[in-house]
FILOKE-924559 format. One record per residue (C-alpha): residue in one letter; chain; y, z, x. Coordinates in Angstrom, 2 decimals. Layout:
residues N
> A	A	Y	Z	X;
...
This chain:
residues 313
> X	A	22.76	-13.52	7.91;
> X	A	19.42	-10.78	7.93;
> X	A	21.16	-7.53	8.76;
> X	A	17.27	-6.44	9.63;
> X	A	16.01	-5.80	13.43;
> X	A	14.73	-9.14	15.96;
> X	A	11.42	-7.32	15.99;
> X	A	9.33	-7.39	19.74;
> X	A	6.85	-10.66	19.77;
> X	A	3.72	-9.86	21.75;
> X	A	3.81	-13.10	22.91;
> X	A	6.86	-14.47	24.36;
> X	A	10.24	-15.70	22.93;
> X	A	9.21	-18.63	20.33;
> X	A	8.53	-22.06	21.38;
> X	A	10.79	-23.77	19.17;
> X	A	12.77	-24.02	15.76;
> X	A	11.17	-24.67	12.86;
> X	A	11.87	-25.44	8.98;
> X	A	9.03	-23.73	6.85;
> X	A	9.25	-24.19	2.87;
> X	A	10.60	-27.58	3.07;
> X	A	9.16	-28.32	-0.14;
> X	A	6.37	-25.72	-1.92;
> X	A	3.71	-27.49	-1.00;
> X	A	3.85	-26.87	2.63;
> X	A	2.73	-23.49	1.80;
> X	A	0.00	-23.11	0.50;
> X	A	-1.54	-19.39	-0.90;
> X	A	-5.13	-19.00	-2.66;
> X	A	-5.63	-15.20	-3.27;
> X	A	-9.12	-14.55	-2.15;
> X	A	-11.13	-12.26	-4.73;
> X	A	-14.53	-10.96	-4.89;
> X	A	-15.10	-10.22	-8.13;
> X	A	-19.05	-10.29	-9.94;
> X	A	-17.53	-11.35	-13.52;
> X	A	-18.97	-9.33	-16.56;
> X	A	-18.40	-12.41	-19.01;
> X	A	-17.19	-9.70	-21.74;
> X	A	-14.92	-6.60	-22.21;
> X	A	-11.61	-6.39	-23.33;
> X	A	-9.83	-8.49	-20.30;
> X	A	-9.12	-12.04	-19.93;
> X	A	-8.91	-12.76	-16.13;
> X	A	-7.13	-15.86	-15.10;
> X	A	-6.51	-18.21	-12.22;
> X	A	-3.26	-19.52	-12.02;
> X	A	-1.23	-22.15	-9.86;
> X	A	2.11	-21.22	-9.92;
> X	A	4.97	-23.42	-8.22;
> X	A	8.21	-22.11	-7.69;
> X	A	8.11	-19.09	-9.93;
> X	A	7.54	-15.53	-8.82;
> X	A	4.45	-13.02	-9.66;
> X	A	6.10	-10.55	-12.02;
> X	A	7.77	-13.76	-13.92;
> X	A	4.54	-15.27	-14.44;
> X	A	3.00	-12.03	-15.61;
> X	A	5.67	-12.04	-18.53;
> X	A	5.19	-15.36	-19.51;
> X	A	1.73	-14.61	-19.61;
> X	A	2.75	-11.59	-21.83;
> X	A	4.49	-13.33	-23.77;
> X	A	1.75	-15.88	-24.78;
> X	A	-0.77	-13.40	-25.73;
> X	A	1.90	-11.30	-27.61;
> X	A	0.91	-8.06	-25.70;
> X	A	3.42	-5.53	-23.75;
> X	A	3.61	-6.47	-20.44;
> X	A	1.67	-3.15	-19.02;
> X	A	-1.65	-4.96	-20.44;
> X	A	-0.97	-8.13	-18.03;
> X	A	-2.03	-6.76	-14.43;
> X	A	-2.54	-9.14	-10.91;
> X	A	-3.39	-7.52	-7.50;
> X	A	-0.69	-8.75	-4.79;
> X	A	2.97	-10.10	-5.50;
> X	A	2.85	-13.82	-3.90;
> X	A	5.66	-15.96	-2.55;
> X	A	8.17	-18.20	-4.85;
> X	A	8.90	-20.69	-2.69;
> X	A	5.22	-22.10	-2.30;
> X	A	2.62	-23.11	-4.22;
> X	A	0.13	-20.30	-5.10;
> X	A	-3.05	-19.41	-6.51;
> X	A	-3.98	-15.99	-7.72;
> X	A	-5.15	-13.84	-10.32;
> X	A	-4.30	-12.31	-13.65;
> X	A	-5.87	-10.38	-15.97;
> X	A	-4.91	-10.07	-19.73;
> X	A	-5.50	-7.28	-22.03;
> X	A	-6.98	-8.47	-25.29;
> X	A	-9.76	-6.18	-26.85;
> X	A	-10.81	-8.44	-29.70;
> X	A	-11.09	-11.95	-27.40;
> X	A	-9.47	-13.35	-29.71;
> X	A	-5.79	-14.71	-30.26;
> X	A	-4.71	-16.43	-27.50;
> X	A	-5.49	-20.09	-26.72;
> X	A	-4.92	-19.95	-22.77;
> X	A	-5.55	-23.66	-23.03;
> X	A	-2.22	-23.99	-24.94;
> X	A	-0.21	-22.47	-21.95;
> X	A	3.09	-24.00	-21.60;
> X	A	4.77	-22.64	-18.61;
> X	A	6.69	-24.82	-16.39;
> X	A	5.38	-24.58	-12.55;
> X	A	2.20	-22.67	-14.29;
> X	A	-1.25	-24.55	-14.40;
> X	A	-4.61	-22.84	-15.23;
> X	A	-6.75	-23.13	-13.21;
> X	A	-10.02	-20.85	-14.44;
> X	A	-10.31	-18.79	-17.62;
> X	A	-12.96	-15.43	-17.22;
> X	A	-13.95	-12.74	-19.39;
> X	A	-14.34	-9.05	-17.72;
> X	A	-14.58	-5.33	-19.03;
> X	A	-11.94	-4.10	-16.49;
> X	A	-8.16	-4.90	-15.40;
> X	A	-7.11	-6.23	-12.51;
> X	A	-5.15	-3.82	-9.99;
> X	A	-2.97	-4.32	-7.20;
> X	A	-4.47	-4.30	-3.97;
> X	A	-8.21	-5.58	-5.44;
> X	A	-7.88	-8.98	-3.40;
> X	A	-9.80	-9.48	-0.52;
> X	A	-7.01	-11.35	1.62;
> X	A	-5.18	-14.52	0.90;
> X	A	-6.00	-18.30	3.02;
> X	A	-2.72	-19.53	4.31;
> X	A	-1.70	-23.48	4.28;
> X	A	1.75	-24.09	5.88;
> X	A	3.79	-27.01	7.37;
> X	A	5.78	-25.73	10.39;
> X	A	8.17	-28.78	10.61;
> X	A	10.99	-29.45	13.51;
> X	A	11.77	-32.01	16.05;
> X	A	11.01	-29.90	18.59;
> X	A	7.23	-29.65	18.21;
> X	A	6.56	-32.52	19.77;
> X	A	7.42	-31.62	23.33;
> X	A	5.93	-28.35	23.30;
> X	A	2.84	-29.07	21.94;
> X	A	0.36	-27.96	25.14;
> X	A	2.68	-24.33	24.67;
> X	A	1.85	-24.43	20.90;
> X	A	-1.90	-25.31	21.85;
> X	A	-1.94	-22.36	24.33;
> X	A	-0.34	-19.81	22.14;
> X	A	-2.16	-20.17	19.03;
> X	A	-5.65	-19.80	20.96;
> X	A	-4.56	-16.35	21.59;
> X	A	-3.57	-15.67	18.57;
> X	A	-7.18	-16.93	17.65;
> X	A	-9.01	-14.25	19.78;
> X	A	-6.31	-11.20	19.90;
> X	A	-4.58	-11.12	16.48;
> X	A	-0.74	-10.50	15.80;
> X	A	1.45	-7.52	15.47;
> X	A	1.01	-6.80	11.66;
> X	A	5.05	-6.54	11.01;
> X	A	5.96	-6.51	6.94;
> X	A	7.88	-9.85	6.57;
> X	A	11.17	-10.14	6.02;
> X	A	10.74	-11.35	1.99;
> X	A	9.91	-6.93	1.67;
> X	A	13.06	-6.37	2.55;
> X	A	15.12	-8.95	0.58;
> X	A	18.03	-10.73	1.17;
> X	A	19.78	-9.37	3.50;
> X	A	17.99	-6.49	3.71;
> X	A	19.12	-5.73	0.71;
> X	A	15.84	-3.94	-0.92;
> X	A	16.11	-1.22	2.01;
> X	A	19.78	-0.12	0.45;
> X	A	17.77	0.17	-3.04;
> X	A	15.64	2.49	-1.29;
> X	A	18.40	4.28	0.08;
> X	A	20.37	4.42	-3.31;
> X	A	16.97	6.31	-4.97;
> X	A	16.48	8.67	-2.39;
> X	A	20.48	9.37	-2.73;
> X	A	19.87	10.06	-6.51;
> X	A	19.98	6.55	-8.24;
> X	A	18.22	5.90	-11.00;
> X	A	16.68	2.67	-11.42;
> X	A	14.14	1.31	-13.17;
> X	A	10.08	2.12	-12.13;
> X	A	9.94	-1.29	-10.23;
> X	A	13.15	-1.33	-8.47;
> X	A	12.52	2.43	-7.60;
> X	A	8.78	0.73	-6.14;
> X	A	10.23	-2.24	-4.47;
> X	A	13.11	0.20	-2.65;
> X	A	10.69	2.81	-1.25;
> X	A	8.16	0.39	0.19;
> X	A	11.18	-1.33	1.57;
> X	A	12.24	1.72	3.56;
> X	A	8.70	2.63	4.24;
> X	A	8.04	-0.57	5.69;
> X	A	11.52	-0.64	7.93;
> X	A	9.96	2.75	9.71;
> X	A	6.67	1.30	10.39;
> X	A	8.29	-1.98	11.66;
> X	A	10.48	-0.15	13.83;
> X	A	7.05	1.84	15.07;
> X	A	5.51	-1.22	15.51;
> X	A	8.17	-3.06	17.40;
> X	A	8.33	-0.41	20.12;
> X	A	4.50	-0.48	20.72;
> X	A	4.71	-3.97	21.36;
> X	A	7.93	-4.13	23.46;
> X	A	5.32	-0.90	25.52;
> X	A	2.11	-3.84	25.24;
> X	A	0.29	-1.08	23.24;
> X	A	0.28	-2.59	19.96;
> X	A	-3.59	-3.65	20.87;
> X	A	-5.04	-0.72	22.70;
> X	A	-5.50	2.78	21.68;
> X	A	-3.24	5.72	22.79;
> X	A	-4.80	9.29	23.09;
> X	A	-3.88	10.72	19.55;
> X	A	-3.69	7.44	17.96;
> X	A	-5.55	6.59	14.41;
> X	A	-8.17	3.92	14.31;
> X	A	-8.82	1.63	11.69;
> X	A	-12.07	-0.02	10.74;
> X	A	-11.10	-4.17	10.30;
> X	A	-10.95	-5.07	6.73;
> X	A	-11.27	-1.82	5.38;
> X	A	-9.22	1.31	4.36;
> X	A	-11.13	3.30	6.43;
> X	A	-9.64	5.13	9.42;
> X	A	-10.68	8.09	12.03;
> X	A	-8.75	9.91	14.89;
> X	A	-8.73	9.11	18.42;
> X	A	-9.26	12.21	20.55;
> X	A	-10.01	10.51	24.08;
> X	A	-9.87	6.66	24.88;
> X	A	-13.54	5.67	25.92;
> X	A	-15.10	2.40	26.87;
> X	A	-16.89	1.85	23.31;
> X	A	-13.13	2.16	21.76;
> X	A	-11.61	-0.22	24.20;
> X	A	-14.83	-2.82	23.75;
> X	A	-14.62	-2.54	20.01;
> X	A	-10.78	-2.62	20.03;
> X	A	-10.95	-6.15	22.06;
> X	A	-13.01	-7.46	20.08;
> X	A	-10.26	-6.44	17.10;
> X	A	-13.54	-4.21	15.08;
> X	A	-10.99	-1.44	15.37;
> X	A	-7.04	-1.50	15.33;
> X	A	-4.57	1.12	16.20;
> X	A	-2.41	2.07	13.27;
> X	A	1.05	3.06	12.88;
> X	A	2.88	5.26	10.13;
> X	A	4.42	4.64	6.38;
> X	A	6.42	7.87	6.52;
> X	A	6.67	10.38	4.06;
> X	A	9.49	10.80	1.41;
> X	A	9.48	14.28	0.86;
> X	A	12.28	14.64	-1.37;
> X	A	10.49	12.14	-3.90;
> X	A	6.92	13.22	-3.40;
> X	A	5.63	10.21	-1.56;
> X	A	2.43	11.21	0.81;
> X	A	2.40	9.10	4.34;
> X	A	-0.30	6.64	4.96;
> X	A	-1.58	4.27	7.93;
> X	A	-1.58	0.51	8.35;
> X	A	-2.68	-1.27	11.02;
> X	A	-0.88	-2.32	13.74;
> X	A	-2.59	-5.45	14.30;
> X	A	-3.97	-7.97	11.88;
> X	A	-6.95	-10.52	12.89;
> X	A	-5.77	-14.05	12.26;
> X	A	-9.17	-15.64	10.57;
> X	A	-10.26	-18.67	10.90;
> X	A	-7.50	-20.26	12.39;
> X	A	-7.19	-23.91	13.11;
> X	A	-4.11	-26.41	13.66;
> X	A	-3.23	-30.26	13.77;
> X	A	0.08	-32.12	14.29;
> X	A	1.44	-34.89	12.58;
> X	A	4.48	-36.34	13.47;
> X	A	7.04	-33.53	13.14;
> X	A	4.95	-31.26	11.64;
> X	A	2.35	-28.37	12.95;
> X	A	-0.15	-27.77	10.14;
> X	A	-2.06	-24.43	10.19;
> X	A	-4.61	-22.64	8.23;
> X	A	-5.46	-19.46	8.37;
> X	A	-6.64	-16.03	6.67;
> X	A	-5.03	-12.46	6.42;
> X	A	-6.20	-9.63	4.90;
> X	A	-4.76	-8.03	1.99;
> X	A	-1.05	-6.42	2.33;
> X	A	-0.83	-8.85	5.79;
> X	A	1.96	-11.73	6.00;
> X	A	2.04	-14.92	7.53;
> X	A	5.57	-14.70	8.79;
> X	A	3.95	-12.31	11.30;
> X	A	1.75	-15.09	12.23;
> X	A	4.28	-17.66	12.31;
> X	A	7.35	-15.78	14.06;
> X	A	4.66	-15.60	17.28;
> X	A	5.46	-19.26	17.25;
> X	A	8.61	-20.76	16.50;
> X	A	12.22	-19.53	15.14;
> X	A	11.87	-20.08	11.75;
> X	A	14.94	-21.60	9.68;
C-alpha cells in the first residue's frame, strides 16, 4: 500500500474505479521533439519504440550495441515501463561509422527513425509528450454524462500539476533514498538524482495540495510567481490586476509553487507550475473502456490528468 499523501482533486472525489495498464498498449507515449536535424556531426539520434522496458535500460542496450560508455548515449525525459513508448536517443559516435542500428536486437525495442546531428541529446529538450490511455472498469458505463462533464473542464481549466506517484517509487520508497543522502549515504550519481527529486517533488506536492484544498491552485495570490505556458520563463506578482486574472483564465499564465532548497547538498530552489494545460484533449467509450488523448508539456504526468477522474487500480 502507497505510504504517500491522497493529494486534494480540484474537481471532486473521482467518478469511479478504474484499471489503467491493463496491457502496454493502453498507454500510449510519443515524446514530442522539435529538433531541425543537421544530417552530420558526431551523434546518431534515434527513435525508438520501447515495450515494457525502462529508459535508462534501453540507453544501455543501446550502449552496448555501439560499444561506447554509457555517458555517450543521452535521451531527454525518463518514460514509463509499463506502456508502450516512443522517444528519443542520441548516440555518440564521431566517425559514423561502426554500428549497424539496423542490426538492433533488443527485445521490446523497435527502431523506428535513424538521424544524424552535431549535438547530444539532453534531458529536458522535449517539447511535451501526446498521451494514449485506456481507462477500463465496469463502472464507466453508468457515469458516463459525469465523465462527459468533468473532462470538458479539464479541457478549458487544466489540472493541478502534482508529480505522479511512479517519482516516488514503490511505496514511496525513492523519498527514503532521498532521505538516506541527505543523512550522509552514499549512493551512486543516479540514485543520489532519483532521491533528491523525490523529496523535492513530495514538498511541492504537499504545496500544491493545500492550494487546491484553498481553490487557489488557478488564480494568483499577491506574492505569488507567474509562469509563462510552455516556457521556463517566470516573473513576480506584486498586485493581482485584471490583465493577470484574464490571462490566468485563459491558462497564458500559471501560478507556481516551490522545489525547495537542499542546503546541506548545494541544491538551488526552483518553480514549477502549479497547473498544467491539458492539450488537445478528446475522449470516446467503448464498452468498458474510456479512451483519451491528450498532450502535456515536458516534466507534466498524466496520472495528474487521470486521478481528476477515476480511482485508479
Amino acid at each position: 500500500m502507497s505510504t504517500l499523501p491522497d493529494w486534494a482533486r480540484a474537481y471532486g472525489q473521482p467518478l469511479c474505479s478504474c484499471r489503467v495498464r491493463t496491457t502496454p498498449s493502453d498507454f500510449l507515449v510519443t515524446e514530442q521533439l522539435d529538433i531541425d536535424f543537421s544530417g552530420d556531426g558526431e551523434h546518431d539520434w534515434l527513435c525508438i519504440e520501447k515495450t515494457g522496458a525502462n529508459t535508462i535500460w534501453v540507453a544501455s542496450q543501446l550502449a552496448t550495441h555501439a560499444r561506447v560508455p554509457s555517458r555517450d548515449v543521452g535521451y531527454s525525459g525518463l518514460k514509463d515501463r509499463h506502456a508502450i513508448t516512443r522517444q528519443w536517443f542520441s548516440v555518440r559516435r564521431p566517425s559514423g561509422e561502426g554500428s549497424d542500428w539496423g542490426a538492433l536486437d533488443v527485445e521490446g525495442v523497435e527502431l523506428l527513425e535513424h538521424q544524424r546531428h552535431q549535438r547530444k541529446l539532453k534531458r529536458g529538450t522535449h517539447r511535451g509528450n501526446a498521451f494514449r490511455i485506456a481507462l477500463r472498469g465496469e463502472e464507466i458505463a453508468s457515469v458516463q454524462a459525469q465523465l462527459d462533464e468533468r473532462l470538458e473542464v479539464i479541457s478549458e481549466q487544466g489540472v493541478p500539476n502534482y508529480f505522479g506517484e511512479q517519482r516516488f517509487g514503490r511505496d514511496g520508497g525513492n523519498v527514503a533514498l532521498g532521505q538516506a543522502v541527505l543523512a550522509g549515504r552514499r549512493v551512486s550519481r543516479n540514485k543520489r538524482s532519483i532521491g533528491i527529486s523525490a523529496l523535492r517533488s513530495l514538498e511541492f506536492n504537499n504545496e500544491l495540495s493545500e492550494r487546491v484544498a484553498r481553490d487557489t491552485w488557478n488564480e494568483f495570490l499577491a506574492g505569488d510567481t507567474a509562469n509563462l505556458d510552455g516556457t521556463n520563463s517566470i516573473f513576480a506578482v506584486d498586485a493581482v490586476d485584471a490583465e493577470l486574472e484574464r490571462r490566468c483564465r485563459e491558462l497564458d499564465i500559471h501560478p507556481t509553487g516551490t522545489l525547495p532548497a537542499l542546503e546541506s547538498i548545494d541544491v538551488k530552489a526552483s518553480r514549477r507550475p502549479l497547473r498544467v494545460r491539458v492539450r488537445d484533449l478528446t475522449w470516446e467509450f467503448t464498452d468498458d473502456a474510456l479512451w483519451l488523448n491528450f498532450g502535456l508539456g515536458s516534466g507534466s504526468f498524466a496520472t495528474a490528468v487521470l486521478r481528476e477522474l477515476a480511482l485508479l487500480q
